[in-house]
C-alpha positions as CSV (number, residue, x, y, z in Angstrom):
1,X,2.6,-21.6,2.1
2,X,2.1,-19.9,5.4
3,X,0.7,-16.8,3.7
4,X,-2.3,-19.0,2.7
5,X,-3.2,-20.1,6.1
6,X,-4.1,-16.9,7.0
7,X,-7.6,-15.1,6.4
8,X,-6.2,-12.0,5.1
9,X,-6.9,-11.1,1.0
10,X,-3.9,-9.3,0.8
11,X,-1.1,-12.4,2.5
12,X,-3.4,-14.8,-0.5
13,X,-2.4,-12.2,-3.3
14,X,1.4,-12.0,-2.2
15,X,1.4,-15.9,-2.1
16,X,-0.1,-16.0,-5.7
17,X,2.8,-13.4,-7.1
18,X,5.3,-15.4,-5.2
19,X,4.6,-18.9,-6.1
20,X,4.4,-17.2,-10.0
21,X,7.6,-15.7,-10.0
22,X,8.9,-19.3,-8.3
23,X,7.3,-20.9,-11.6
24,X,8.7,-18.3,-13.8
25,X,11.9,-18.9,-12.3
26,X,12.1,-22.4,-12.9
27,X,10.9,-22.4,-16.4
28,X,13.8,-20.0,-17.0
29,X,16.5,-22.7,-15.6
30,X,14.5,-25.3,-17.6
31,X,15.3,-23.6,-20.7
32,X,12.4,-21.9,-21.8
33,X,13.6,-18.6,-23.3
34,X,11.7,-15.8,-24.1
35,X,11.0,-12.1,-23.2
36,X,8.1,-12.5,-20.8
37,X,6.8,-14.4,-18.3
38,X,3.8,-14.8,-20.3
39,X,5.4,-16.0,-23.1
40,X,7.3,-18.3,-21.2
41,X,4.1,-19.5,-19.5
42,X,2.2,-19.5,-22.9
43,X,4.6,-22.5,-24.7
44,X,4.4,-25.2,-21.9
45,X,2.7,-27.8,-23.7
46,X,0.9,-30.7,-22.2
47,X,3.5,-33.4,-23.2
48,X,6.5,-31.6,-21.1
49,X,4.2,-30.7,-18.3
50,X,1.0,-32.5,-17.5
51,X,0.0,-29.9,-15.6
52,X,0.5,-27.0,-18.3
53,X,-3.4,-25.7,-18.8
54,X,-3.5,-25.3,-14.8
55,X,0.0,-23.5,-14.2
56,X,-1.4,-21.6,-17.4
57,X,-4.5,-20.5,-15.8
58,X,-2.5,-19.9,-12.4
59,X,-0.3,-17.4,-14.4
60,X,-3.8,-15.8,-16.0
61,X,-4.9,-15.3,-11.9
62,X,-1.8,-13.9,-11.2
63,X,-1.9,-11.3,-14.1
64,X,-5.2,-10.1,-12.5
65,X,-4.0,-10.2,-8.9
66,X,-0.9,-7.4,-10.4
67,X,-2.9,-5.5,-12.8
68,X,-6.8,-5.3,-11.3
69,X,-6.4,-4.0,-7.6
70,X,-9.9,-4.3,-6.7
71,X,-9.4,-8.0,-7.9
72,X,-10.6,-10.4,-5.2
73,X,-11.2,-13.9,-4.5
74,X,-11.6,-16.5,-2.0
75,X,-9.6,-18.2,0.0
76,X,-10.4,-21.4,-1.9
77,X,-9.9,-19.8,-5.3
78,X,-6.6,-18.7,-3.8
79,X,-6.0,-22.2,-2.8
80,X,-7.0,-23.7,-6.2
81,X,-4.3,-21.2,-7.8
């Protein structure tokens, strides 16, 4: 969380890939068991998390944020991730 109370792009990008790999991690424990992350990511399903379509999306931000370096956003889109 501290990353994200700076104003620098680049502390907002690390906090995205760290609070994914957090969520990946935890879906892992919980049982879900496939090869990828995005697989992993991809069979949450609204009645085991009721938050599954935004940690979804989060997971679709922090594809771009590894793949896309030129990807940018704000520090309210970083904060809504």
């Amino acid at each position: 969380m501290r990353k994200m109370r700076t104003n620098e792009l680049g502390n907002w990008k690390t906090a995205i890939l760290e609070a994914d790999k957090l969520m990946d991690d935890l879906l892992k424990a919980a049982g879900y068991r496939f090869d990828t992350a995005d697989e992993r990511f991809k069979q949450i399903k609204p009645e085991e998390l009721s938050n599954a379509a935004q940690l979804q999306e989060a997971h679709r931000a922090r594809n771009r944020v590894a793949q896309e370096p030129d990807f940018s956003l704000t520090k309210d889109e970083a904060l809504g991730v």
